[in-house]
N, C-alpha and C positions, 0 to 999 in steps of 0.2 A: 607079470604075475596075475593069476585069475583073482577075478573079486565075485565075492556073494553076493547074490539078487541081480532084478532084472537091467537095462539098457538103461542109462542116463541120459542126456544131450550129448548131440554129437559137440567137438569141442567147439568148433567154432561159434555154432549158436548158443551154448553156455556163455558162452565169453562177453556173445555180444547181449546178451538178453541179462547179464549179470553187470552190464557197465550203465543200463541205467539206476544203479540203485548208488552210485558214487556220488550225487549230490542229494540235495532235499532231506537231509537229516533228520531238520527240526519238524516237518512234516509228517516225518516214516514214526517218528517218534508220540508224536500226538495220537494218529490216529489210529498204529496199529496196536494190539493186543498184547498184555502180559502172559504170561505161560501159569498154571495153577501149580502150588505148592507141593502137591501130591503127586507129581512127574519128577522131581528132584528128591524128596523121599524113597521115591522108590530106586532112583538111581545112586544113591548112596545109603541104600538100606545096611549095604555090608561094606565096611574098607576096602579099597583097592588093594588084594593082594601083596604089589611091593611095596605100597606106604612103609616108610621107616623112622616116622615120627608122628604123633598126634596132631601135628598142624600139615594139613595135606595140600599140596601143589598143583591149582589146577586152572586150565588155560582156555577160555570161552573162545572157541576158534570161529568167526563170522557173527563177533559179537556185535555190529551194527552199533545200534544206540543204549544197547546195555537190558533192552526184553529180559533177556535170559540171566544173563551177569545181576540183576538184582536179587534172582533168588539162591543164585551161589553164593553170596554172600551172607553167609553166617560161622558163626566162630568158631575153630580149629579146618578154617580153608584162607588158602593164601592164593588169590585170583588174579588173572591176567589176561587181558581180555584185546583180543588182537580178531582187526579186521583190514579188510583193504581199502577200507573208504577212511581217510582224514578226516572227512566231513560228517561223519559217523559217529565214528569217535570223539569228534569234538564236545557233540551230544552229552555223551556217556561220560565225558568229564567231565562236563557243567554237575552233572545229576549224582555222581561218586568220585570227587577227584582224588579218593585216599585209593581208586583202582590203580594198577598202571598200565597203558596201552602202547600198543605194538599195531602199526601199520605193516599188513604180512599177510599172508595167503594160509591157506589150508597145503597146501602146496611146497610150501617156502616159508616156515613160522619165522624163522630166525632165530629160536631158541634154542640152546643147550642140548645135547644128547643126553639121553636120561635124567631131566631137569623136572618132569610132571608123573604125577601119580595120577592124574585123569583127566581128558579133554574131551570137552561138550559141544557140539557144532548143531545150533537152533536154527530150525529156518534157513539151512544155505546150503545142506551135502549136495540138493542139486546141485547149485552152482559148483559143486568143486567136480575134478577127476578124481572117481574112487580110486583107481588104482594107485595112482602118485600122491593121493594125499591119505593112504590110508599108512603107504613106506612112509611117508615124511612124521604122521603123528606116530607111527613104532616107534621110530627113532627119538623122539624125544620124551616120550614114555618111560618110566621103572618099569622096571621085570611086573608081570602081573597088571600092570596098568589098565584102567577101563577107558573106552572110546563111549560117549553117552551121546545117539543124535535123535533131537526130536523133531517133531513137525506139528506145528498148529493146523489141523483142520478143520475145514466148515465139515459138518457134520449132515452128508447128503442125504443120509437116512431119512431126514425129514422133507417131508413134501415139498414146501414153501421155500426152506431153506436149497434144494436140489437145482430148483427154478430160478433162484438167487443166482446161485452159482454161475450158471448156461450166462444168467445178462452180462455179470460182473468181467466174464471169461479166467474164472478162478481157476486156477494151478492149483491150487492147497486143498483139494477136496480127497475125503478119505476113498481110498478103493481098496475094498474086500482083496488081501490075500498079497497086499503090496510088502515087498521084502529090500531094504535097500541094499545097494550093492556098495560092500565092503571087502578091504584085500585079504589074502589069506594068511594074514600075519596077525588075525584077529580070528578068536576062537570064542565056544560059548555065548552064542547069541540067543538075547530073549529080548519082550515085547514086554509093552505093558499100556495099554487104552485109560484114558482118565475124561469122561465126559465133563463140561461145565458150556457156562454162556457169557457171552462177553453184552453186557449193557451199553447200550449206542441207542440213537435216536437214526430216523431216513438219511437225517441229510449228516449226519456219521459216518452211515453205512455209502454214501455219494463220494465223501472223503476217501475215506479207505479205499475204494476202490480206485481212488488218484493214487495210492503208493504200489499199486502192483505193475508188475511188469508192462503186462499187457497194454494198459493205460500208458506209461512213460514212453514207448516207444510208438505208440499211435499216433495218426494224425488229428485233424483236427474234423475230419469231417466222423471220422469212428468214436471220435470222444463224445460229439455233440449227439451221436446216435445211440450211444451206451446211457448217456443224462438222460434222454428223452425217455428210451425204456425202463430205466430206474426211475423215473417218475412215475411212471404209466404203472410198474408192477405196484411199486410201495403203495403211491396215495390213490391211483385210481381201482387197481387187481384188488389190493389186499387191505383201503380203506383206512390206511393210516395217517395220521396228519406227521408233518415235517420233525416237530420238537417231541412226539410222543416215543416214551421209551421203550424202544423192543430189548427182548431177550436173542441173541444171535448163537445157536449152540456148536460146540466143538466138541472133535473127538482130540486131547491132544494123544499122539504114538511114541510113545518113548522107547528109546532103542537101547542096549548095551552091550557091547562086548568086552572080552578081556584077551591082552595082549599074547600071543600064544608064548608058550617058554621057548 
């Protein structure tokens, strides 16, 4: 089945570039970023079409350590929050254990046929195949169901920040006119841009860049070369000291569809 928008990873380097985030939990959790509240308002500005009760069913698919899952949680939504890391999840229960998780794929939820009124997939549709995980979430969708995927980016538009990005070798940076590819069992798609800034100090910004891909599957001579330049930009380029707190800004992209009838 054809899917909307451009090329993803071929599978096999999805697969492999998506297995180093199966450990280091408690780390991914620390350092990376929350998602702002006005990305989840606007994706549940209107109910999910097939919703057939005021308490809505809805299933954070690549929920990680619960980023996104904290701000689905508010009342008249019943959350489920299923990733494929254990070590993930394990997180996300320490921080909400009234959640309940599902070790599961985008792919392969495990859940019920027509069990959800809307499923949110933060930070990971790369990792999945649109086409089979976009059949898998219809299937467990209500008639009308929405598909909601966002993505934190660094926000290249700005200068400093654009040159951040090149050192860190970020994946997550916005580009003008990006559409993601979705199956055609999803209809109705719109956007919505929500600018803010994530507060971190340098050697924050040192961290974080330990939970991205790039980094996990580097060696040790690319690690030691990425440290050195992030010294070099922050404290010598741009004159900041280690503990002083920057502003780091983001575009996040909120996506929606709805299930077609």
């Amino acid at each position: 089945m054809a899917a909307i928008g451009g090329p993803a990873f071929d599978d096999g380097r999805r697969r492999e570039m998506a297995a180093a985030f199966q450990d280091g939990g408690e780390h991914y959790d620390k350092v990376r970023p929350g998602y702002p509240a006005d990305s989840v308002d606007w994706l549940f500005g209107q109910a999910p079409a097939g919703s057939r009760s005021p308490v809505l069913d809805v299933v954070d698919i690549g929920a990680g350590t619960g980023k996104f899952t904290e701000r689905l949680m508010l009342p008249g939504r019943r959350v489920v929050a299923l990733d494929p890391s254990a070590d993930m999840l394990a997180q996300l229960e320490l921080r909400f254990p009234e959640v309940h998780t599902i070790v599961g794929t985008a792919e392969a939820t495990g859940l019920p046929s027509g069990s959800q009124d809307a499923a949110t997939v933060a930070q990971a549709w790369h990792w999945c195949d649109p086409v089979a995980a976009s059949t898998e979430i219809a299937r467990i969708l209500r008639p009308g169901g929405m598909l909601g995927l966002i993505w934190n980016q660094l926000d290249v538009a700005v200068p400093w920040v654009h040159r951040l990005s090149r050192i860190m070798h970020a994946g997550d940076v916005h580009k003008p006119g990006f559409r993601p590819a979705i199956g055609a069992e999803f209809t109705a798609v719109e956007s919505h841009g929500t600018h803010w800034s994530q507060e971190l100090t340098g050697e924050d910004i040192k961290e974080l860049v330990k939970s991205r891909s790039y980094w996990l599957k580097a060696n040790e001579a690319t690690r030691a070369k990425v440290t050195a330049n992030l010294d070099w930009y922050l404290y010598e380029h741009l004159g900041h000291t280690p503990e002083q707190q920057l502003a780091l800004p983001y575009l996040t992209h909120t996506w929606r569809a709805v299930k077609a009838a």
